[in-house]
BALOBA-1460 file (C-alpha; in Angstrom, 3 decimals):
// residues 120
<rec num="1" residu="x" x="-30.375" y="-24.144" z="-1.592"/>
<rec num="2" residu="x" x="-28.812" y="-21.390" z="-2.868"/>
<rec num="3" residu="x" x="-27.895" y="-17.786" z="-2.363"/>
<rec num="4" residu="x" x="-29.911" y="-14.950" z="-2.179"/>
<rec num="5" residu="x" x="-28.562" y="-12.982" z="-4.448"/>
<rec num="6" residu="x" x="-28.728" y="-16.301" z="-6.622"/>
<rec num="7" residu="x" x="-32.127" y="-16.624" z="-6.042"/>
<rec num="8" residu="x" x="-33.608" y="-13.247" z="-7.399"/>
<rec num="9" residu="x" x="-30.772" y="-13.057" z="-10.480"/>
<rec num="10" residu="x" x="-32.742" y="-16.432" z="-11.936"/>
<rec num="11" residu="x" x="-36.086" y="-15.317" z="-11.045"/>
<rec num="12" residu="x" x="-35.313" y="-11.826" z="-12.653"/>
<rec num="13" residu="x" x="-33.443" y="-14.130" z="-15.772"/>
<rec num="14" residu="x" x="-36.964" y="-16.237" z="-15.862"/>
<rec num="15" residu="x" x="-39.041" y="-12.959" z="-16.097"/>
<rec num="16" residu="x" x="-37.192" y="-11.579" z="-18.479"/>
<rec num="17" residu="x" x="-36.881" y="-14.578" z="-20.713"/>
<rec num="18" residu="x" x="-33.061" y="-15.275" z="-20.757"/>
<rec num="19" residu="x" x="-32.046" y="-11.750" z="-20.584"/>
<rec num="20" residu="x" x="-30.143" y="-10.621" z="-16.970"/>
<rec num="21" residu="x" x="-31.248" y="-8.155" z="-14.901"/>
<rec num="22" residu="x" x="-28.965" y="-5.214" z="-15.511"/>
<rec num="23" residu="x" x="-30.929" y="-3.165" z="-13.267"/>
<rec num="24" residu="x" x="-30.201" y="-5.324" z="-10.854"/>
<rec num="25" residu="x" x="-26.577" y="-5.695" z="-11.220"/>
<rec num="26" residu="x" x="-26.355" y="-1.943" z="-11.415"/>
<rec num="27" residu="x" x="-27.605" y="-1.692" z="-7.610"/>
<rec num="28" residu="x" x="-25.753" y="-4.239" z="-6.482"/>
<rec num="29" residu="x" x="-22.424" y="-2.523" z="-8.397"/>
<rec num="30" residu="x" x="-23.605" y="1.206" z="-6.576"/>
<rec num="31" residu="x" x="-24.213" y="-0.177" z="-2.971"/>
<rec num="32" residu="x" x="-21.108" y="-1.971" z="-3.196"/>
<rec num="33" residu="x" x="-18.709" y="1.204" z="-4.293"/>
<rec num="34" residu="x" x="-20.851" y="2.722" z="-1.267"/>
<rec num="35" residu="x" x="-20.255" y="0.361" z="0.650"/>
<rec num="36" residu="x" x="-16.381" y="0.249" z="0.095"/>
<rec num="37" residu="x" x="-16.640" y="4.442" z="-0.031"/>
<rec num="38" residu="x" x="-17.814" y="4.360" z="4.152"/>
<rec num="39" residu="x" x="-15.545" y="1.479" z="5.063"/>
<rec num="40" residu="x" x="-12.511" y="3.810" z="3.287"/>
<rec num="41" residu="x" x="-14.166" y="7.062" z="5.243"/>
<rec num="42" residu="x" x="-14.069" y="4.803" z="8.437"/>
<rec num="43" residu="x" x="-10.490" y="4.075" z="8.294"/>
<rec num="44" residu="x" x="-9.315" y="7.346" z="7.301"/>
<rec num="45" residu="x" x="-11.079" y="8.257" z="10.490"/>
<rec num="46" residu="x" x="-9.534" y="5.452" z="12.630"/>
<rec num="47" residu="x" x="-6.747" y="7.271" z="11.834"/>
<rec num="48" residu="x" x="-7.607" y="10.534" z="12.704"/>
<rec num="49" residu="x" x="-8.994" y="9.410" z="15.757"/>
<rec num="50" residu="x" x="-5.288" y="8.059" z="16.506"/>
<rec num="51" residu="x" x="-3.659" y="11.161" z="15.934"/>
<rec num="52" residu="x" x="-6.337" y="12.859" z="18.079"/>
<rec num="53" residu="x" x="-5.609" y="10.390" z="20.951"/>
<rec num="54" residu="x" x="-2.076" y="10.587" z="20.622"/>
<rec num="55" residu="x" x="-2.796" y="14.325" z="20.936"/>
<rec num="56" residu="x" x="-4.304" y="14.387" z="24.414"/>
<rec num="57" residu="x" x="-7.689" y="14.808" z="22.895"/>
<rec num="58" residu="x" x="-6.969" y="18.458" z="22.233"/>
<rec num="59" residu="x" x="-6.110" y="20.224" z="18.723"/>
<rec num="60" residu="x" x="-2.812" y="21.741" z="20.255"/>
<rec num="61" residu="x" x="-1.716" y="18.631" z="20.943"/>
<rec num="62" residu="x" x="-2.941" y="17.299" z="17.609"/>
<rec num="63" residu="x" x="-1.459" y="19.808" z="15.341"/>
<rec num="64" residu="x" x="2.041" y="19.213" z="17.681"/>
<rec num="65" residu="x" x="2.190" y="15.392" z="16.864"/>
<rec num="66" residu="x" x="0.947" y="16.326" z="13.033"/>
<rec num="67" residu="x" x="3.911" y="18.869" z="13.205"/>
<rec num="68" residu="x" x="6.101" y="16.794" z="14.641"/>
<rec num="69" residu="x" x="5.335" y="13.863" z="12.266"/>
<rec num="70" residu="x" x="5.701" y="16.262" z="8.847"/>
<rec num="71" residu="x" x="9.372" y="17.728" z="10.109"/>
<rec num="72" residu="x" x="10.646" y="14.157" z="10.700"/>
<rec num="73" residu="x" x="9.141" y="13.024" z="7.462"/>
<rec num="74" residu="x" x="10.743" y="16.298" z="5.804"/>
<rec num="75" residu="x" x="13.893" y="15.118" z="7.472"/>
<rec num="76" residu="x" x="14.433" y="11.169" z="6.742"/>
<rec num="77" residu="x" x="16.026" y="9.660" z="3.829"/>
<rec num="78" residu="x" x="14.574" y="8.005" z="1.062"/>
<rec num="79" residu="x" x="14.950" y="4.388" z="2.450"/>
<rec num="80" residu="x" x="13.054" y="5.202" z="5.444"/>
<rec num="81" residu="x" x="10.355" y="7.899" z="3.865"/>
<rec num="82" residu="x" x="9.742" y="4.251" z="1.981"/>
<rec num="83" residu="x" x="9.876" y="1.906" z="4.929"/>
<rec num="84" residu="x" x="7.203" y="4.759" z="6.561"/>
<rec num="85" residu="x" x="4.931" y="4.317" z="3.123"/>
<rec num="86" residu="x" x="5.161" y="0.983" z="3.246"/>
<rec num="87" residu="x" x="3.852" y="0.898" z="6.844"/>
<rec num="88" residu="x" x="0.865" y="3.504" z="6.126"/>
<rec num="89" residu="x" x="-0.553" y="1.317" z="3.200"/>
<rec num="90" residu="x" x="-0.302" y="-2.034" z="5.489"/>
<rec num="91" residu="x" x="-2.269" y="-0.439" z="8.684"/>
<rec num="92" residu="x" x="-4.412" y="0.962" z="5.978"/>
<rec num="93" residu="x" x="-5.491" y="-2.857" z="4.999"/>
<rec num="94" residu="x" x="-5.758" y="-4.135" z="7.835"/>
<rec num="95" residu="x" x="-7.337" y="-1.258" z="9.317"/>
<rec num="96" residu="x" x="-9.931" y="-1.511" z="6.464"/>
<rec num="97" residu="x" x="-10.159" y="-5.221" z="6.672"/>
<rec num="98" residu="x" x="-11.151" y="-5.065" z="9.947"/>
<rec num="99" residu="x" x="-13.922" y="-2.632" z="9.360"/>
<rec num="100" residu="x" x="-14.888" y="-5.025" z="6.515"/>
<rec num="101" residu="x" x="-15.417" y="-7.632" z="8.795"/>
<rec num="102" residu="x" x="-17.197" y="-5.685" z="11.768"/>
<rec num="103" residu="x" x="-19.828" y="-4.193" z="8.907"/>
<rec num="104" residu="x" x="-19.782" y="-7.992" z="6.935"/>
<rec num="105" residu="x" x="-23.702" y="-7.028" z="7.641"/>
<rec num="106" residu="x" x="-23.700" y="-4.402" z="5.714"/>
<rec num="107" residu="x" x="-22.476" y="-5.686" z="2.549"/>
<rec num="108" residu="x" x="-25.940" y="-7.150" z="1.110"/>
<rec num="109" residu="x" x="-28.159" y="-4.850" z="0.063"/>
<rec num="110" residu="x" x="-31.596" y="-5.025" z="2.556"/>
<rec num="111" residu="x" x="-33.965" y="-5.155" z="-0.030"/>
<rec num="112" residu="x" x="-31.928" y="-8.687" z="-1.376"/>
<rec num="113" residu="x" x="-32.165" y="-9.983" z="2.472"/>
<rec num="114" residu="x" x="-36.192" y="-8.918" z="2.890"/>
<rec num="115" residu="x" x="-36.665" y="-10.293" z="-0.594"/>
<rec num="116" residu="x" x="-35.305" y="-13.589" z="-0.066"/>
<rec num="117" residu="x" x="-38.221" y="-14.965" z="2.513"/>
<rec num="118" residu="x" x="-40.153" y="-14.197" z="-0.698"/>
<rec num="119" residu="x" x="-41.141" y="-16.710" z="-3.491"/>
<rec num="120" residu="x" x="-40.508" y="-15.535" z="-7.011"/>
């Protein structure tokens, strides 16, 4: 048995008469760049959130760890403004690639899941 997904692409190819479903594709193509738009959102906000908490839940204490994050930034040499890049982009991954898996539910479209009980 196949996939869902599999499923409606050849009964959309058989209705069509050998032509794909473009419209189709098209939707799956937009709720996918939505899909990876939240998930980037979400862990721009994971990180937010850990600034927040680092702050005592308060802006002043926010904007002091932002503050003090920027001067020591400002400060550091090259090597280590590196190292610190290098760092931000791997939390960012894994971050994200948690999210992806927690919202793995969210990556087919509803309308492919409801239509797959369906017979074409």
């Amino acid at each position: 048995m196949g996939s869902i997904i599999a499923q409606r692409r050849d009964a959309a190819v058989r209705r069509q008469g050998g032509r794909g479903d473009f419209g189709f594709l098209l939707y799956a193509l937009l709720h996918t760049v939505g899909f990876l738009a939240v998930t980037l959102l979400m862990t721009w906000g994971a990180f937010v959130l850990f600034f927040v908490a680092i702050g005592g839940f308060s802006l002043d204490g926010t904007m002091h760890q932002l503050a003090n994050l920027a001067t020591r930034y400002v400060a550091a040499e090259p090597a280590r403004i590196a190292d610190f890049k290098l760092l931000v982009v791997a939390l960012h991954v894994v971050v994200a690639g948690l999210l992806i898996v927690f919202r793995r539910h969210a990556i087919v479209p509803r309308d492919v899941i409801s239509a797959g009980g369906k017979s074409a």
